[in-house]
N, C-alpha and C positions, 0 to 999 in steps of 0.2 A: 518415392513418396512414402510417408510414412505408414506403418498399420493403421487400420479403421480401428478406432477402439469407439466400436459402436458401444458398445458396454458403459463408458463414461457420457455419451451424447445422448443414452437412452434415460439415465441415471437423474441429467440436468432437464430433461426434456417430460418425464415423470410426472410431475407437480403438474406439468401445463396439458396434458394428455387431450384434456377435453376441446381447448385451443386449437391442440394441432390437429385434432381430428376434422373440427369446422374448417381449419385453414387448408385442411385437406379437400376436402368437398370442395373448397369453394375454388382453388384451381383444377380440382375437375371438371367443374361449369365451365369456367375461362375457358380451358383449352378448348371441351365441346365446343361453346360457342365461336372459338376462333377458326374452328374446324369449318363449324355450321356456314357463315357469314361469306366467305368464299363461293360454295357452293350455290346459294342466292344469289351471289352477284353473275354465278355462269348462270343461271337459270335466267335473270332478268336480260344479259346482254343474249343470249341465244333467242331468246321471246321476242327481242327487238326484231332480229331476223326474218321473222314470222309477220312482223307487222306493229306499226306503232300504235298506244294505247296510253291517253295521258291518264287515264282513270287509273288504271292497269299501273302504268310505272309511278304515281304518285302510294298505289298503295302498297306497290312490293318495295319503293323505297322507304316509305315509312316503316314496315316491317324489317327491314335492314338494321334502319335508324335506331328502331326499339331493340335486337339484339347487340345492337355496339353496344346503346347506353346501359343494357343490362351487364355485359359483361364488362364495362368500365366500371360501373359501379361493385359489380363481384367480384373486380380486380383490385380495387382500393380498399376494399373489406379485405377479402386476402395478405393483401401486404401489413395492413394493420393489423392483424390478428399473427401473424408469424413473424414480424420486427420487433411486435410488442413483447411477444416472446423473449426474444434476445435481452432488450431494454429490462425486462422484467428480469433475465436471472442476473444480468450486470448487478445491475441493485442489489440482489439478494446475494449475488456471490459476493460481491465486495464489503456486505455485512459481517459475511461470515469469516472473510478473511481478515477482516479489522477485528474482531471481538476474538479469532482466532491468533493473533499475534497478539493481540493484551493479555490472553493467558499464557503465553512464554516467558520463560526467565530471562531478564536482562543481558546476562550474558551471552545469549542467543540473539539478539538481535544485534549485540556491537559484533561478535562473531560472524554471522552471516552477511553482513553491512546493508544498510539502512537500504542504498542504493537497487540493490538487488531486492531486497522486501517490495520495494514502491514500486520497482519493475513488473514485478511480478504480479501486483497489487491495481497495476494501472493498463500497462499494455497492454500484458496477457488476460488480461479481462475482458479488455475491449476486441481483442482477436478471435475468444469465447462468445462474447457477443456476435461478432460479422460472421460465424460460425454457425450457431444458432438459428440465427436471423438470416441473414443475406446469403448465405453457402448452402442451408437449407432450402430455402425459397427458391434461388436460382435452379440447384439442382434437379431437384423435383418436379420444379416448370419445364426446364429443359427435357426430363425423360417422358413426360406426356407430352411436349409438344412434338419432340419424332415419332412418340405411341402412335399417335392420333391425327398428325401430320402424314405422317409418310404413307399411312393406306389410303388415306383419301386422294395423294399425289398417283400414285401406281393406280388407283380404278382408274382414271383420267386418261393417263400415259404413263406406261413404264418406262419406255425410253426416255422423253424429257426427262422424268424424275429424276435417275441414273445421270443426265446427262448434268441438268442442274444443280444437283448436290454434290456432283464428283470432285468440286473443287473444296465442299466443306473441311474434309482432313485438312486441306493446306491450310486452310484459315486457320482450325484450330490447334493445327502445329506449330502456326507463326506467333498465337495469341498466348501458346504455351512457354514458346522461345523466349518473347520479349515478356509475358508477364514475369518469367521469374527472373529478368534484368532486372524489371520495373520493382521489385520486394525488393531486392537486395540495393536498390540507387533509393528508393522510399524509405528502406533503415537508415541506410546510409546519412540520408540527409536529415534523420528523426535525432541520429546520435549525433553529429554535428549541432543540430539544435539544442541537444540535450548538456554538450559539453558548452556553449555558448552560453546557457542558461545557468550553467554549473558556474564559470568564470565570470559573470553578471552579479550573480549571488555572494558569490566568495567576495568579489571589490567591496561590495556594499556594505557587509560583512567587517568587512577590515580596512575600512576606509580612512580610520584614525592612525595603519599601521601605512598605509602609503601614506600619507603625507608626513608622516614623523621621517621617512626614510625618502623623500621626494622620487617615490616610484611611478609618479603618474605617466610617464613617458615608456619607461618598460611595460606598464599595463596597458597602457593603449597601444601598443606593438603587438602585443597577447591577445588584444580583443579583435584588432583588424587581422591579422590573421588565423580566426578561428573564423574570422565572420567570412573573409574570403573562401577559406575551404566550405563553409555552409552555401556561400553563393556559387562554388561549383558544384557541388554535391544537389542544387536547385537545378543547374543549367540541366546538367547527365539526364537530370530525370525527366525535363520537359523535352529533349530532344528525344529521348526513347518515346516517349508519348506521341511528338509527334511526326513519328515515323510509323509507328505502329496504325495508329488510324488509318494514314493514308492506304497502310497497305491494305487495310480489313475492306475498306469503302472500293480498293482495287479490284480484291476476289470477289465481293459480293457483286461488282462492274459485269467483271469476267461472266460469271456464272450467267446473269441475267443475258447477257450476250447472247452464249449460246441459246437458250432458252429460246430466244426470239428467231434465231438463225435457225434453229432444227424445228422449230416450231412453224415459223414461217411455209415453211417445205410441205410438212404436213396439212397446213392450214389450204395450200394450194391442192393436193392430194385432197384433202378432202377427209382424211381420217380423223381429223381434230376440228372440233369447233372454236369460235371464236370466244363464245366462254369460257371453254373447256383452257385455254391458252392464259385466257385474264386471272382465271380461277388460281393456274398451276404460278402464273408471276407475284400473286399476292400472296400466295404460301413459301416462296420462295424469300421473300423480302422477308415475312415472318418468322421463317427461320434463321434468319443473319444474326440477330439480335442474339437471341441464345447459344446458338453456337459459338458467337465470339465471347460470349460471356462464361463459357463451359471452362475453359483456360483458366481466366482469372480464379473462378470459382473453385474448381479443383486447389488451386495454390494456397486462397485462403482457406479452404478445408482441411489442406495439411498444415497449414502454417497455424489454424485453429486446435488441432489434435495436438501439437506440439506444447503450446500454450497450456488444453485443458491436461496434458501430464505435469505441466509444472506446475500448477495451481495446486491438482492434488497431493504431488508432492509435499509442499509448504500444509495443505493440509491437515495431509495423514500424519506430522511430525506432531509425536504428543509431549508437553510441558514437562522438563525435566523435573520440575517443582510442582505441585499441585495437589486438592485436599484429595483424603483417603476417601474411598466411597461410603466410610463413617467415622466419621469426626464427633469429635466433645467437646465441651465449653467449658472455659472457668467461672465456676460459683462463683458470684460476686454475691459475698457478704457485708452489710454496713459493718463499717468500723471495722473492718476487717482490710490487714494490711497487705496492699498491692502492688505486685513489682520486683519479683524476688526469682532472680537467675540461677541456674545451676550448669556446670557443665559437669559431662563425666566423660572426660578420656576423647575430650570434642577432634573429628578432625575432617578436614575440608582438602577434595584435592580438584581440580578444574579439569574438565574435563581436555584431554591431550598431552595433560602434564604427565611430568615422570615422576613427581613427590610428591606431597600433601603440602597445601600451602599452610593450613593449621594439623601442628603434629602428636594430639595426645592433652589437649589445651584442660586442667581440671580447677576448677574455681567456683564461687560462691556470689553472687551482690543479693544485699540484705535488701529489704523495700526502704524507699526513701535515701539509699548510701548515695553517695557522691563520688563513684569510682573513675579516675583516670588510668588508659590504655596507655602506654609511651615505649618507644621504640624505634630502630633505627630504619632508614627508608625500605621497603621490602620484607618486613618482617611478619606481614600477617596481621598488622590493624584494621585495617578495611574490611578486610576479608570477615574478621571477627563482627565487625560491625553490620556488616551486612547479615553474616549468619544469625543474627538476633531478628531476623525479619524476615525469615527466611528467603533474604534476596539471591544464595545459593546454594544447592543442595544438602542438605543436612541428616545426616543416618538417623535412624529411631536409636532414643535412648541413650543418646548425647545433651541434649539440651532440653533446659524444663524453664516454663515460666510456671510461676504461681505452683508448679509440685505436676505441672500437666508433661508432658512430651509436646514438643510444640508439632512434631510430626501428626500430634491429633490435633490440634486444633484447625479449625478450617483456615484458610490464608486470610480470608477478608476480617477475622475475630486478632488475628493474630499482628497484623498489620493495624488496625483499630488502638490495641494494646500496645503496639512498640511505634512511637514516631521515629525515625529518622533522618538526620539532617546532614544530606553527606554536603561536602566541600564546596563543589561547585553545585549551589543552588538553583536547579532550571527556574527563570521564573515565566510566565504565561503574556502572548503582547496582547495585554491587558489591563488595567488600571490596578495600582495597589492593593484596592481595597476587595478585588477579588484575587488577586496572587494571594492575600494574608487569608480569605475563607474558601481557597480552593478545596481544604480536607473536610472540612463543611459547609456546605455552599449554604444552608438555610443561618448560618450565623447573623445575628443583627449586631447592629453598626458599632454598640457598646462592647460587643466580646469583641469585634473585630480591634477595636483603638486598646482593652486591656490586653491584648495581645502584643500589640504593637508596643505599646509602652512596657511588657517585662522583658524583648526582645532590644530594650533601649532603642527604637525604630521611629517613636512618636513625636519626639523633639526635629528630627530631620523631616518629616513629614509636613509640619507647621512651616516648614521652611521652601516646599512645593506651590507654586501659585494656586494647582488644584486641589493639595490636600492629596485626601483617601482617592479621589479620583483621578490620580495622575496617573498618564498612560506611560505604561515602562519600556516600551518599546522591544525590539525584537529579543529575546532571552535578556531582557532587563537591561538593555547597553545603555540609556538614559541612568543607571543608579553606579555609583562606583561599586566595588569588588566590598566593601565592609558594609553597605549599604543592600547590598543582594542577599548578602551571608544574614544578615538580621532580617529583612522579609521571610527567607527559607525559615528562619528558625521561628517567628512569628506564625507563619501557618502549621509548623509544628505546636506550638504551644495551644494555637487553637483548639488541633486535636485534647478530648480528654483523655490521652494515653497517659496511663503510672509509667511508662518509662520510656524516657526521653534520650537516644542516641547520636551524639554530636562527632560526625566523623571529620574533622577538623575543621569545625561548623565554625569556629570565633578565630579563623588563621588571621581572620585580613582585617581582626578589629584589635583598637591596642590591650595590654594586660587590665590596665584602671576598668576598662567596659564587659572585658570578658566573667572579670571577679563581678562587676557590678547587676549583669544579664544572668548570671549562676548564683548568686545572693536572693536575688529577686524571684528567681523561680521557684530554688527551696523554702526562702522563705512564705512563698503564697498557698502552695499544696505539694509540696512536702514529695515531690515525683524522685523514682530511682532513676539518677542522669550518669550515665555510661559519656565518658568521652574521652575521645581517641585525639592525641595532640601531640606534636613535636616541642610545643610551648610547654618545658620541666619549667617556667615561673606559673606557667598558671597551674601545673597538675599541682605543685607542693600544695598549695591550697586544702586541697580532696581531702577526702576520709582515707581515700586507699586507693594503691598506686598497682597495675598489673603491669610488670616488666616484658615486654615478648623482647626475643632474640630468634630469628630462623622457625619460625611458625611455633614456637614454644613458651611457656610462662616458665623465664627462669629466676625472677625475682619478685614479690609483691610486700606489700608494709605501709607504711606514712612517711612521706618522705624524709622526716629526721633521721628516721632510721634506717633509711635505704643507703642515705649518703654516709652514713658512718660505716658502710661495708662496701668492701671495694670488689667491686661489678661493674654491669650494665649499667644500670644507674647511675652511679658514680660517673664512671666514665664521660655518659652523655652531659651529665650536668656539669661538670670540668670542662670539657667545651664551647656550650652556650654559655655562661662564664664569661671563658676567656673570650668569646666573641664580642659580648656585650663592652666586654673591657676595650675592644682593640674599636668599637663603632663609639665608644664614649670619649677615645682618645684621639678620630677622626674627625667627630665633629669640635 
């Protein structure tokens, strides 16, 4: 079993103190009265003895009757007050681990994978919970119930005691056995679900990609048997279940046996009274219950401690990226021009790598320029794209907006100020016309449609049965790929960011749209637009061209003048060229 890390269970238990101490008390009553109740019942069958009295057994029954209902009801208080517990830090833990993972850098979570986050986020929370709650509750019941149990057993008879409880170890060694089959056939069958639910998702997913390639036959091969190994991996676990029972209901058979057998004996003898017997079989029955529940409970006590390690783990992992404990803001003066980049000597390496993927990067964008990124696959466009938003780590004193270090500025000011519109535009299953004012949600219906109309998105839209209300479906699968690409870029424009980052934001719209969505932007407010494209017909266009090769700017200019020097540039534009030559002589 693992260590007790009482230190994290006291940590989450803190907050509730006042909770647990009522929830405390009130299985102290319980067991008392479970104690108490027994003992009345010897008193009332031993009085019989003596002689009958309906007055008499009408009012010592009802005094019975009132300590059940008292302690049913101080046992239902209890439960409620220590599950609500659990309930209560679920909620709060998985607040903290949501708002906890939104301040991580992106690349931490495609690093870590999603998979593992939601495990962590979902399972292990709920194993914190039964932990909490049910492992807590149980155990604590159980150690007062032998407290307080056991000496009232031994005034009575010590030998029955002895004789009766001697077979409890086996129980609990057997509930120990099969509990920890039962965890590992209960993952077992959690992961098989989980992989069923995984390949459900994935078809659904990509259901335009099987029927283009008539896969439905191999996928339904894939689904029957994951679903078969799910229906054994159900069978394993119900058969351990119920064998386990039988046995528990066995020993607990056994025990009372005895009881009656050596009791019997006694009862002849004369040493035991006939309550004294009733008394010691109903604290016997009492104790089955917890005892067989000691097993279970111990498993998920460790299975819960393991759980609350990994929680804090994920944790205690602080945001590679993240504001300084004092940050500055840019003066925003009217009429004062907004949107002006600097690098010095920028460079970016991901963490694991063995080189900087940007190596030494130094460059200028004026407010309002029209600057194109271009370069061959791998080179550090993204990457630069990203570092304007600080979507990856960035040194102090590489990079300035407005004359600032953006390492001062806080993230949410700095992110406000740079839109970014990478490639594949996540869009939300949501209707349009909140994907286009996701980055301001208070936008009314006018800025939403002049959005749409500079991102040329407005004219398709009219062509929707629902308009702005058309539901997009799971990551936009309802819009083609030029069609998603101009939404992303519409809820960028929403924002009032001076500069607008297009990391191959117009790949999947043609050159006529591209020129005519970048026309339309400068001409409305005049924004600094950064964009990163493999399309050399749409960068000629720009004010100015930054050439990367291998994380470095080894050429910049206007493209007349890039292509009259033979380079990178040259190079690539020789190419597309001759591509365009070889698709114009195809069709």
């Amino acid at each position: 079993m693992a260590a007790f890390r009482l230190d994290l269970i006291g940590r989450y238990l803190r907050p509730h103190r006042k909770t647990v101490v009522i929830g405390a008390i009130a299985l102290v009553l319980v067991n008392f009265l479970r104690v108490t109740i027994p003992l009345e019942v010897r008193n009332v069958v031993d009085e019989l003895q003596q002689g009958f009295s309906y007055t008499g057994i009408l009012r010592q029954a009802g005094w019975i009757v009132v300590l059940t209902t008292t302690m049913a009801v101080i046992r239902l208080i209890s439960r409620q007050l220590v599950f609500g517990i659990g309930r209560q830090v679920e909620v709060d833990l998985r607040q903290r681990l949501f708002e906890h993972m939104l301040r991580q850098e992106p690349n931490w979570v495609q690093t870590t994978g999603s998979g593992e986050v939601i495990s962590r986020a979902t399972s292990d929370v709920e194993n914190i919970r039964r932990l909490l709650g049910f492992a807590i509750l149980s155990l604590t019941n159980t150690l007062l119930a032998y407290a307080m149990t056991l000496p009232a057993m031994l005034a009575i008879d010590p030998k029955l005691t002895l004789a009766a409880v001697g077979l409890y170890p086996l129980m609990l060694g057997t509930v120990r056995l099969f509990g920890g089959r039962m965890m590992r056939q209960q993952r077992a069958q959690q992961e098989e679900l989980a992989g069923l639910s995984n390949l459900i998702q994935e078809d659904l997913s990509g259901i335009g990609a099987i029927k283009i390639y008539g896969q439905e036959t191999s996928e339904q091969d894939a689904f029957s048997g994951r679903n078969r190994r799910y229906r054994d991996s159900a069978i394993r676990l119900a058969r351990t279940r119920s064998t386990l029972f039988p046995l528990l209901e066995g020993i607990s058979s056994i025990s009372l046996l005895l009881l009656l057998a050596i009791g019997s004996g006694q009862l002849e003898a004369g040493t035991l009274s006939i309550g004294g017997l009733v008394a010691l079989i109903i604290y016997v029955e009492q104790l089955v219950f917890p005892t067989a529940l000691l097993g279970f409970t111990l498993n998920t006590f460790q299975t819960g401690q393991v759980s609350l390690e990994r929680v804090e783990e994920l944790l205690q992992r602080e945001p590679a990226i993240q504001d300084r404990p004092s940050t500055t803001s840019i003066t925003k003066q009217e009429h004062q021009p907004r949107g002006r980049f600097e690098a010095h000597n920028l460079k970016v390496r991901y963490e694991g790598a063995d080189r900087d993927t940007l190596n030494g990067l130094t460059f200028t964008i004026e407010p309002g320029e029209l600057v194109a990124v271009v370069g061959a696959v791998g080179c550090g466009k993204t990457t630069l794209a990203r570092a304007f938003g600080r979507m990856v780590p960035v040194a102090e004193g590489e990079l300035f907006l407005d004359g600032v270090d953006i390492t001062d500025l806080a993230l949410q000011e700095l992110r406000h100020d740079v839109a970014i519109v990478p490639q594949e535009g996540f869009l939300f299953t949501s209707t349009l016309a909140d994907n286009l004012r996701y980055g301001e949600p208070e936008a009314d219906t006018a800025q939403v449609e002049t959005a749409a109309t500079q991102a040329r998105l407005a004219d398709d839209i009219k062509g929707f049965p629902d308009g702005y209300e058309t539901i997009v479906g799971e990551r936009g699968i309802t819009l083609s790929g030029g069609q998603r690409q101009r939404t992303a870029l519409g809820r960028a424009l929403l924002v009032d960011a001076p500069v607008l980052v297009l990391d191959d934001a117009l790949a999947s719209v043609d050159n006529n749209t591209a020129a005519a969505i970048l026309d339309s932007i400068r001409a409305q407010d005049g924004r600094t637009i950064v964009m990163i494209s493999h399309q050399l017909s749409a960068a000629a266009a720009c004010d100015r061209i930054l050439v990367m090769d291998n994380g470095q700017i080894v050429q910049q200019g206007h493209h007349n003048q890039l292509i009259q020097v033979a380079g990178v540039y040259r190079r690539l534009w020789e190419r597309e060229q001759a591509v365009e030559e070889l698709d114009a002589m195809a069709s």
